[in-house]
MIDOSE-1310 file (N, C-alpha, C; in nm, 2 decimals, decimal comma, always signed):
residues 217
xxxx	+0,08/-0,12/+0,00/+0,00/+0,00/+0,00/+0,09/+0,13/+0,00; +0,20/+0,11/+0,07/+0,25/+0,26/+0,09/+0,39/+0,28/-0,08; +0,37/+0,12/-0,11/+0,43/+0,18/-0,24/+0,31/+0,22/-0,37; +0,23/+0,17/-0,33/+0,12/+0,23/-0,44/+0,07/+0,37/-0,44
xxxx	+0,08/+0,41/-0,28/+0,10/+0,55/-0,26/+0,22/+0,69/-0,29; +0,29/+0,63/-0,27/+0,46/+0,65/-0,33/+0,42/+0,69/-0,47; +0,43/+0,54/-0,58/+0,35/+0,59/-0,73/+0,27/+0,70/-0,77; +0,14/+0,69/-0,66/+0,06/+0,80/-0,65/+0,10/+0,97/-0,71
xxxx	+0,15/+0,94/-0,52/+0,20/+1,07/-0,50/+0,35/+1,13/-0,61; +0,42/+1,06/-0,68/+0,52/+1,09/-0,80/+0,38/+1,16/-0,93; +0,31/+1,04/-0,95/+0,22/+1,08/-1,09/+0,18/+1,20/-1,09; +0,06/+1,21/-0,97/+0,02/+1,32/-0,94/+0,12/+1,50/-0,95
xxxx	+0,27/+1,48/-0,92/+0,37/+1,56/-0,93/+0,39/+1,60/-1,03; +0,40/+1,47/-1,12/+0,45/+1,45/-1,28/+0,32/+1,53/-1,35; +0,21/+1,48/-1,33/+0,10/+1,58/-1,41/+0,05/+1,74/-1,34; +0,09/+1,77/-1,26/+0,04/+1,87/-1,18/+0,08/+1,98/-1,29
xxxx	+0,02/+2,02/-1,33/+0,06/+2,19/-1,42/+0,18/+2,24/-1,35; +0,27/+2,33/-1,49/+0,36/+2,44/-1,38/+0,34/+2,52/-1,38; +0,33/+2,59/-1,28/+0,31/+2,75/-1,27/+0,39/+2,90/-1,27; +0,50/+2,81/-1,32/+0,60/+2,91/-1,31/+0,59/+3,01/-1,22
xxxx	+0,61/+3,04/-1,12/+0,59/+3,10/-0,98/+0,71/+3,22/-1,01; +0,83/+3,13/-1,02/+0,97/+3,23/-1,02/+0,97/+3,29/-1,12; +0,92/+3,24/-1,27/+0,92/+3,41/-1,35/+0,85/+3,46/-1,33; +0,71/+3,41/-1,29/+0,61/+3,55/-1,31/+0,64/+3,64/-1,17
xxxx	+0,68/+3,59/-1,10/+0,80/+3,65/-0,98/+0,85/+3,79/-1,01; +0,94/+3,75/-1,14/+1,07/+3,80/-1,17/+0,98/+3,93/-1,28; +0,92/+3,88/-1,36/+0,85/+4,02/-1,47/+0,76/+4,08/-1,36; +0,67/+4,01/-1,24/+0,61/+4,13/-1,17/+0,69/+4,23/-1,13
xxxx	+0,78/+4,17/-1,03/+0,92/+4,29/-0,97/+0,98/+4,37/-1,11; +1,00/+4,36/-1,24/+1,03/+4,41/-1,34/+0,91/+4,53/-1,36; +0,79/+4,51/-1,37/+0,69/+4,57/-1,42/+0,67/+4,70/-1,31; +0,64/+4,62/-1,19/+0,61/+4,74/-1,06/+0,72/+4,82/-1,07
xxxx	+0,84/+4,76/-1,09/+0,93/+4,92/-1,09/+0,93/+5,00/-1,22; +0,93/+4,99/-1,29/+0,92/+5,05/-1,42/+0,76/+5,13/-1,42; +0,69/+5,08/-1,37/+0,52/+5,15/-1,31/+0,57/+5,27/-1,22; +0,65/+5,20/-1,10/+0,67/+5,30/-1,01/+0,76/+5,45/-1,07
xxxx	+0,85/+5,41/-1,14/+0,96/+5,48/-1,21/+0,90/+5,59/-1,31; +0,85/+5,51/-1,43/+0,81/+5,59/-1,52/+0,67/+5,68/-1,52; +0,61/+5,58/-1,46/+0,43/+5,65/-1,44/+0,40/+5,69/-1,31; +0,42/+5,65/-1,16/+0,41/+5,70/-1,07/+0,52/+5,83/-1,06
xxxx	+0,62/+5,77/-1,14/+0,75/+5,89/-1,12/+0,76/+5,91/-0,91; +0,81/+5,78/-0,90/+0,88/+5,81/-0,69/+1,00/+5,75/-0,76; +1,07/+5,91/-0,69/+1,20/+5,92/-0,74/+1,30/+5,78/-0,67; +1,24/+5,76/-0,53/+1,37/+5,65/-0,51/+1,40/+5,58/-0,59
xxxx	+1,31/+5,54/-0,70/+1,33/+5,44/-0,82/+1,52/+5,42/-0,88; +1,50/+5,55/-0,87/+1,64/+5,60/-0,96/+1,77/+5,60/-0,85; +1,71/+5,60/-0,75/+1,86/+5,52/-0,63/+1,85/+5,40/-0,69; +1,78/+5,30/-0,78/+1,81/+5,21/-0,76/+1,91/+5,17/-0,87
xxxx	+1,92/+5,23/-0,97/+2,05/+5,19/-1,08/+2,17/+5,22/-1,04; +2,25/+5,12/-1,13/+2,36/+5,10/-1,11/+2,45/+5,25/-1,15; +2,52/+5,30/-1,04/+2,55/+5,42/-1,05/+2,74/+5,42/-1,09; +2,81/+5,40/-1,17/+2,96/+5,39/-1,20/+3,04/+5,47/-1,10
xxxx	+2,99/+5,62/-1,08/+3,09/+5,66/-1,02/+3,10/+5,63/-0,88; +2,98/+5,60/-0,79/+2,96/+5,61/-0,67/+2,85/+5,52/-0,67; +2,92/+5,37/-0,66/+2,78/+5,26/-0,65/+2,80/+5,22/-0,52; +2,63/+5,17/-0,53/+2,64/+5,10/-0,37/+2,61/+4,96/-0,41
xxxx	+2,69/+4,85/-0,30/+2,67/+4,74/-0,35/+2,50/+4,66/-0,40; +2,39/+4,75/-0,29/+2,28/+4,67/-0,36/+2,24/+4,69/-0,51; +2,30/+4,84/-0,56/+2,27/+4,86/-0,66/+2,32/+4,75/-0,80; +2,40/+4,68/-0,78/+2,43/+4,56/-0,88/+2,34/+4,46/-0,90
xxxx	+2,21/+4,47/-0,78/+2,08/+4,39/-0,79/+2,01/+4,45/-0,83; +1,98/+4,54/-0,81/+1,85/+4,65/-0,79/+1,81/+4,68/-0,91; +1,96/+4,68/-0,96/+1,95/+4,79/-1,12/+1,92/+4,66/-1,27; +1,88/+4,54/-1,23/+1,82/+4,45/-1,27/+1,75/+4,45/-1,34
xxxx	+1,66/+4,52/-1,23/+1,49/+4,50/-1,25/+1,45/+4,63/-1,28; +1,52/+4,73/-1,34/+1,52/+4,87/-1,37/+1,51/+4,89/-1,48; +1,46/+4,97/-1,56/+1,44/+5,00/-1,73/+1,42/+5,16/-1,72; +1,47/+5,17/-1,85/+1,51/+5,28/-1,94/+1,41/+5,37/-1,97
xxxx	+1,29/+5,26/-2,07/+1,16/+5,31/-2,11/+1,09/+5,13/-2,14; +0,96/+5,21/-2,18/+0,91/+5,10/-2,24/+0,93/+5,03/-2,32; +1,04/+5,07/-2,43/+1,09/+4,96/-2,53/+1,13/+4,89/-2,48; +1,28/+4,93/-2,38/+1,40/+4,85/-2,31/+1,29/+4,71/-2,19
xxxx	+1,21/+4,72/-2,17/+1,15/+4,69/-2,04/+1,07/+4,54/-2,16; +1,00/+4,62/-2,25/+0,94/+4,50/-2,33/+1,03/+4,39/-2,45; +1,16/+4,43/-2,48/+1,23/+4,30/-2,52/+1,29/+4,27/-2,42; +1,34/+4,26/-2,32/+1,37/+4,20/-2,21/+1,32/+4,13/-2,14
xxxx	+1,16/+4,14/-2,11/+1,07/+4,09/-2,01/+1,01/+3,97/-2,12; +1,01/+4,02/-2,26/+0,98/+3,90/-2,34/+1,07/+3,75/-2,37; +1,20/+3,80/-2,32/+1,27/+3,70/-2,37/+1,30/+3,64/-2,22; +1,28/+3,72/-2,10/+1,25/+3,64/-1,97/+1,16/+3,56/-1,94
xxxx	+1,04/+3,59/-2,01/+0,95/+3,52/-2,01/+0,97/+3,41/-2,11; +1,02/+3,37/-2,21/+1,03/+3,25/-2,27/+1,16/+3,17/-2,26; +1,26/+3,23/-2,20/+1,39/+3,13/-2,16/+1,36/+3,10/-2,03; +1,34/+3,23/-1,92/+1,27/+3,15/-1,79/+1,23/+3,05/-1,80
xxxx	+1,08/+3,04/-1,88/+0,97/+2,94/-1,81/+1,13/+2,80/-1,89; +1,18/+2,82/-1,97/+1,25/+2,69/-2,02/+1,37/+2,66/-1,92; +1,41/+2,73/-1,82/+1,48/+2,74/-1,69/+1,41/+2,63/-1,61; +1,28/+2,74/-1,56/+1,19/+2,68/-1,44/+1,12/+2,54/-1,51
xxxx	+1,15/+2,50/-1,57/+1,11/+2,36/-1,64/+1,19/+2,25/-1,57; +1,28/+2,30/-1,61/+1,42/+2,21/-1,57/+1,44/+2,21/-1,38; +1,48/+2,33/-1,34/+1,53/+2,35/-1,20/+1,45/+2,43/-1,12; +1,29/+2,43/-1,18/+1,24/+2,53/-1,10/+1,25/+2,67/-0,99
xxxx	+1,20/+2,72/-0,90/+1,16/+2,88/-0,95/+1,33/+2,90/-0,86; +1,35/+2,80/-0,78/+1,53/+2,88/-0,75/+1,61/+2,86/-0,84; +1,58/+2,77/-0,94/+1,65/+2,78/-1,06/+1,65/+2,90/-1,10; +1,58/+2,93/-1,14/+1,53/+3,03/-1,23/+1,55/+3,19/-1,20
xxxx	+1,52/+3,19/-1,06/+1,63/+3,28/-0,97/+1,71/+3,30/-0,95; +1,80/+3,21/-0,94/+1,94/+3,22/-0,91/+2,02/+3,22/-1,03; +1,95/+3,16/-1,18/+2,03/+3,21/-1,28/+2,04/+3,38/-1,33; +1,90/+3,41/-1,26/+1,86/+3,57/-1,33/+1,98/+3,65/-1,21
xxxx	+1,94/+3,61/-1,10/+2,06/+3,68/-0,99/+2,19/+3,68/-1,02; +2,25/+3,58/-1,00/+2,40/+3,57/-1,03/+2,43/+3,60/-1,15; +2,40/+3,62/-1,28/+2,40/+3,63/-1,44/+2,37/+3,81/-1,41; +2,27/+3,84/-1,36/+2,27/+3,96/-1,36/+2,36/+4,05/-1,27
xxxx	+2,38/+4,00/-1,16/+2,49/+4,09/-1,06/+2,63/+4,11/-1,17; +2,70/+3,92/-1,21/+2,82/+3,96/-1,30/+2,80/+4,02/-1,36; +2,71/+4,05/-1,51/+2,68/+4,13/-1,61/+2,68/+4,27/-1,52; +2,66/+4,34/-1,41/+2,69/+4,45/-1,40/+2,84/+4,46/-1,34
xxxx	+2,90/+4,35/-1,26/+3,01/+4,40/-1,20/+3,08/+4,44/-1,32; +3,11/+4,32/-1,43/+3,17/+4,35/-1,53/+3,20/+4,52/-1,64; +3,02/+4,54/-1,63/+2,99/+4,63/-1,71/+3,11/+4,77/-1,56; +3,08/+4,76/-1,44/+3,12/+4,84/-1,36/+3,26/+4,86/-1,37
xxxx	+3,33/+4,73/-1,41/+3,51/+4,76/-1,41/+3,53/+4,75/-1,56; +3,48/+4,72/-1,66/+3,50/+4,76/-1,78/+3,48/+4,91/-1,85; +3,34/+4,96/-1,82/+3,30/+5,08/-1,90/+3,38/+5,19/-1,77; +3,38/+5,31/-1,86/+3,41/+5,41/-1,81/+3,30/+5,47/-1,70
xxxx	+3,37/+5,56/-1,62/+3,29/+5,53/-1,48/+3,21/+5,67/-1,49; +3,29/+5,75/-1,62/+3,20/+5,87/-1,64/+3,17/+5,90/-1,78; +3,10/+5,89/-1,85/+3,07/+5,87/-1,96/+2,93/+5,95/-2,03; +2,93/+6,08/-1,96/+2,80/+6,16/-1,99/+2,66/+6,11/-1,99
xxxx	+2,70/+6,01/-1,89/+2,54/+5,95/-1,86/+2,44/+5,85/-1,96; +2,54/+5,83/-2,06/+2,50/+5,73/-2,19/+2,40/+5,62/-2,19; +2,41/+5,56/-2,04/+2,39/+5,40/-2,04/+2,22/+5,48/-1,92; +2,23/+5,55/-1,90/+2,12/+5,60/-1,84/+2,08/+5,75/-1,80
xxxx	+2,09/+5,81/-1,72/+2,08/+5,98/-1,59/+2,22/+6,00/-1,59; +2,18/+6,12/-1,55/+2,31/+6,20/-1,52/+2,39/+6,23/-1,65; +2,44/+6,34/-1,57/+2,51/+6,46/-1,68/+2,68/+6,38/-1,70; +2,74/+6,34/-1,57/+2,86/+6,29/-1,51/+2,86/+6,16/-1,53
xxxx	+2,84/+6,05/-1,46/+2,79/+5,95/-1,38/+2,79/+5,86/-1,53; +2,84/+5,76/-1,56/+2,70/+5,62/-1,63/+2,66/+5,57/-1,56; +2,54/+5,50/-1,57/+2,46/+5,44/-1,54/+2,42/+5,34/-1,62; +2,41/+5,19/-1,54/+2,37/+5,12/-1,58/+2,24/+5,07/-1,52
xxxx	+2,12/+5,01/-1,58/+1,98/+4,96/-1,57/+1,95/+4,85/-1,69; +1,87/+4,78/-1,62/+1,82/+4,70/-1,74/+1,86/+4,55/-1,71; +1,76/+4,45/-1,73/+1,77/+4,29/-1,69/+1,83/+4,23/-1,81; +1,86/+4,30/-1,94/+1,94/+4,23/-2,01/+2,07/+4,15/-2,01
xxxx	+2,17/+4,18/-1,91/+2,25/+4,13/-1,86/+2,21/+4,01/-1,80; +2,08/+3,97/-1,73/+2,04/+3,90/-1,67/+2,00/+3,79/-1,81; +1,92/+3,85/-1,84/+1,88/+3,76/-1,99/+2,01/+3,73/-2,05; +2,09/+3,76/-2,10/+2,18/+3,69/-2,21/+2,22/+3,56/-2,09
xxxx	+2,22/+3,62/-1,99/+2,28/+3,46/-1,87/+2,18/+3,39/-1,87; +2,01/+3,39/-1,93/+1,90/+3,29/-1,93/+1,95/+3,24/-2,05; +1,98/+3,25/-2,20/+2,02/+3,24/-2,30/+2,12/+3,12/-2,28; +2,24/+3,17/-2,21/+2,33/+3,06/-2,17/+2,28/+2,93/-2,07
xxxx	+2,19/+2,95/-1,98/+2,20/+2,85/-1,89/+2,03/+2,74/-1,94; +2,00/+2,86/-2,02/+1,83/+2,75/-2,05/+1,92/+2,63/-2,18; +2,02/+2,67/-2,23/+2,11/+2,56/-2,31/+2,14/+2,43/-2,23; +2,21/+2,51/-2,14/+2,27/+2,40/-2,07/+2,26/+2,31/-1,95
xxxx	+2,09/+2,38/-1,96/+2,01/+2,24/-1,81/+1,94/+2,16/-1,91; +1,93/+2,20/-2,06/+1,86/+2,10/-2,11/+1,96/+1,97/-2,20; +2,04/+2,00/-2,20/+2,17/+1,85/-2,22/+2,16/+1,75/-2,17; +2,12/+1,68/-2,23/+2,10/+1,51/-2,22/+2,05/+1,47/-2,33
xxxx	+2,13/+1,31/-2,32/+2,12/+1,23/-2,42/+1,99/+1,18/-2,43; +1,92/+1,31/-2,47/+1,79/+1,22/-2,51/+1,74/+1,28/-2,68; +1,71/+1,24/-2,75/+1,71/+1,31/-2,90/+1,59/+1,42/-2,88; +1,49/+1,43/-2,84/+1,43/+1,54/-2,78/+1,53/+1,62/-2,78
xxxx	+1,56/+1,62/-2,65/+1,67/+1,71/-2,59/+1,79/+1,79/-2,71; +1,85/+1,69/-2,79/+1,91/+1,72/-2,85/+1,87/+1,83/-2,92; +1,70/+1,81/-2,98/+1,69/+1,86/-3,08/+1,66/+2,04/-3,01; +1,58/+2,01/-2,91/+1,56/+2,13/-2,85/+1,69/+2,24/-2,84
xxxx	+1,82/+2,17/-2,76/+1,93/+2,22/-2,73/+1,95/+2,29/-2,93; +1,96/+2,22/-3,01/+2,00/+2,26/-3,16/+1,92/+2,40/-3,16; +1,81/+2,35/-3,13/+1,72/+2,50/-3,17/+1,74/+2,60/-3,13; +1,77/+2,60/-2,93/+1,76/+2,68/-2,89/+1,92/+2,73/-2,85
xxxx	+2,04/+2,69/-2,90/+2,14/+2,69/-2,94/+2,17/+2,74/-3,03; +2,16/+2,75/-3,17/+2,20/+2,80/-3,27/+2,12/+2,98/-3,25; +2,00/+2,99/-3,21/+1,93/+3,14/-3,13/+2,07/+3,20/-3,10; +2,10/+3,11/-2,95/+2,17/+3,16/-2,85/+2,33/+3,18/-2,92
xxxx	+2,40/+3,10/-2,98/+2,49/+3,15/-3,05/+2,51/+3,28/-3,19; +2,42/+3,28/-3,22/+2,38/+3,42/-3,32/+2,43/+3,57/-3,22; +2,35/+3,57/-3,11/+2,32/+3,63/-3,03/+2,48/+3,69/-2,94; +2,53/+3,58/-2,88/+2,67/+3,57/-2,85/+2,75/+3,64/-2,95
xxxx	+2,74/+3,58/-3,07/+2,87/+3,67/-3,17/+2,84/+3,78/-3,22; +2,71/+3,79/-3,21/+2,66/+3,99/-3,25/+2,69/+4,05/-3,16; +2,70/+4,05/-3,01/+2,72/+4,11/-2,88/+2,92/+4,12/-2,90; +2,93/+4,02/-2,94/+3,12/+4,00/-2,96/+3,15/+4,12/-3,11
xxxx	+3,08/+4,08/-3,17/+3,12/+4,17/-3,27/+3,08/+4,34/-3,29; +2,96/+4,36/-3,17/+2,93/+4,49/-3,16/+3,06/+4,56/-3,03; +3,12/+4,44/-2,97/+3,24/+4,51/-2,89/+3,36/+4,54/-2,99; +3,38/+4,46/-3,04/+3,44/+4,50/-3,13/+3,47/+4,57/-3,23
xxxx	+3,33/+4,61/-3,26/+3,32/+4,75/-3,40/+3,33/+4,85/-3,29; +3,22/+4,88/-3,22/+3,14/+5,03/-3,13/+3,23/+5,02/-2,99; +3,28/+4,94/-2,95/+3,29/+4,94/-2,81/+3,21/+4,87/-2,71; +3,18/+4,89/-2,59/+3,14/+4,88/-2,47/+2,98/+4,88/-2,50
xxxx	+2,95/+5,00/-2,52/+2,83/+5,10/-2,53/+2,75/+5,13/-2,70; +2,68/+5,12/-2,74/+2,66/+5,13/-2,87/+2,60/+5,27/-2,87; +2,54/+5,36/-3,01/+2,55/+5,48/-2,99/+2,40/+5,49/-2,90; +2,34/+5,38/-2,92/+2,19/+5,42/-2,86/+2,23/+5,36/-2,71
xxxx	+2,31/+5,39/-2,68/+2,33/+5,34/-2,54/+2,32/+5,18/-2,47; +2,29/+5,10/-2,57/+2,32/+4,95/-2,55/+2,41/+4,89/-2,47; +2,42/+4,82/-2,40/+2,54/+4,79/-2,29/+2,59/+4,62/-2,34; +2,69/+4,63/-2,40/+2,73/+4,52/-2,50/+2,82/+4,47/-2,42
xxxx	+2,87/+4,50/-2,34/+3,00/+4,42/-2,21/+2,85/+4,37/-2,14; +2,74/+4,41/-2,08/+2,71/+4,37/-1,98/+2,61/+4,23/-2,07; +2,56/+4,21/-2,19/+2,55/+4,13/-2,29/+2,62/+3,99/-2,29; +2,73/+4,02/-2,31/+2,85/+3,90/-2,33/+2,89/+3,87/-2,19
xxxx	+2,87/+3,93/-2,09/+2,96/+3,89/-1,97/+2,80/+3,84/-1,87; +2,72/+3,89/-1,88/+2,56/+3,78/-1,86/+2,59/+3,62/-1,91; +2,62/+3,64/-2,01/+2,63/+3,50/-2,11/+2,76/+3,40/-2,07; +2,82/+3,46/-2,00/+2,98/+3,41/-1,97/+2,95/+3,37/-1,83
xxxx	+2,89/+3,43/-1,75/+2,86/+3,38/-1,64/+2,82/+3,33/-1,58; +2,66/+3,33/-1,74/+2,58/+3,20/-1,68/+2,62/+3,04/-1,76; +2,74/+3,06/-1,82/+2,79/+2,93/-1,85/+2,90/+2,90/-1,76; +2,97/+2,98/-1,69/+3,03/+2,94/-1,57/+2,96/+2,90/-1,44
xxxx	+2,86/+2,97/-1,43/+2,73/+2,89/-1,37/+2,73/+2,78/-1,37; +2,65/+2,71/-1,47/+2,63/+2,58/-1,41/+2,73/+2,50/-1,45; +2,92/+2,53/-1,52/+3,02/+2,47/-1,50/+3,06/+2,44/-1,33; +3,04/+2,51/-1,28/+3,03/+2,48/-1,15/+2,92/+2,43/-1,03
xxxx	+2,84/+2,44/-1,09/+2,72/+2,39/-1,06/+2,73/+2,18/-1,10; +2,76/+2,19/-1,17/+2,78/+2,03/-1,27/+2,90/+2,01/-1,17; +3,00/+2,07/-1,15/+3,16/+2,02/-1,07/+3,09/+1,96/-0,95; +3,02/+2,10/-0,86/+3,04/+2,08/-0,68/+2,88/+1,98/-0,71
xxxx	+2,76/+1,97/-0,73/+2,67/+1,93/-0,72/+2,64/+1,77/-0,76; +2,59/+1,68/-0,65/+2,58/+1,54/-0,73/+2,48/+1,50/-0,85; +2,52/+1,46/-0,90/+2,41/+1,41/-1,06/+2,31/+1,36/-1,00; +2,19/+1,41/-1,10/+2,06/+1,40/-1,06/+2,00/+1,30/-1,15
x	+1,93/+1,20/-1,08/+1,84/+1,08/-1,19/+1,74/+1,16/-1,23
């Protein structure tokens, strides 16, 4: 009886819908600040980006979930929303958190010791100051890590990884090649270090993740 229950209680798991909890998590906290920011306009909003000359350490989180305008806020939240939910598939909603966190913090330390620390305010405010804002840093590290939780020898898998692989490498060598032509910064203020170094982190991510963690049936 208590293995039939066992069975049960697995099936039941196995068909239970997902609800992705951790993205719609992650676009709510995206959405309310950019509400608060742009249309309520409460200035604390703007303590929250990442500030080059004079950062504070929350601000390498903060400045995440921060947007520019409504363009920047809507290709970002769209491509969170469809490599997420392919995250929280795999590793569910700490998964899915902890890739957007850690991918997003390095995409800004990086952007913080690479770009210039004053730069007429390019990357956001301020006259002095860059500024950095924006979850895309976080996204290029969904890009990298929704590849690499779905590897396994299963031909599914494979084929998925191909698809969602060859995306994700297009994407990598335009970000390398826009450092390369423009710099750092493109003229519309695009942050192309914090791009490529999202994507670098979140494959050092779960390189370490795969080392220290035991393999999962």
């Amino acid at each position: 009886a208590k293995t039939a229950l066992n069975a049960a209680d697995k099936l039941a798991r196995a068909t239970k819908p997902q609800t992705y909890d951790g993205v719609f998590a992650l676009l709510f906290i995206n959405f309310a600040l950019f509400v608060a920011d742009h249309w309520a306009h409460l200035s604390f909003v703007k303590m929250l980006y990442l500030n080059h000359v004079h950062p504070v350490w929350w601000q390498f989180f903060t400045s995440t979930f921060c947007h520019a305008s409504w363009e920047h806020l809507s290709s970002n939240i769209f491509f969170l929303y469809i490599f997420g939910k392919l995250i929280e598939e795999e590793e569910g909603a700490f998964g899915v958190w902890m890739s957007y966190l850690v991918t997003g913090i390095g995409a800004n330390l990086a952007s913080w010791l690479v770009l210039p620390k004053s730069a007429g305010g390019v990357l956001g405010i301020g006259a002095n100051a860059t500024v950095s804002l924006g979850a895309s840093g976080a996204v290029f590290g969904l890009f990298a890590v929704s590849v690499l939780v779905k590897l396994k020898f299963n031909w599914k898998r494979i084929l998925e990884v191909i698809i969602l692989g060859q995306f994700v490498l297009e994407r990598f060598y335009s970000e390398a090649r826009m450092i390369a032509n423009v710099g750092g910064v493109g003229s519309t203020g695009v942050n192309h270090v914090a791009h490529l170094a999202g994507a670098l982190v979140g494959v050092l991510l779960i390189a370490v993740l795969n080392k220290t963690l035991p393999p999962m049936d």
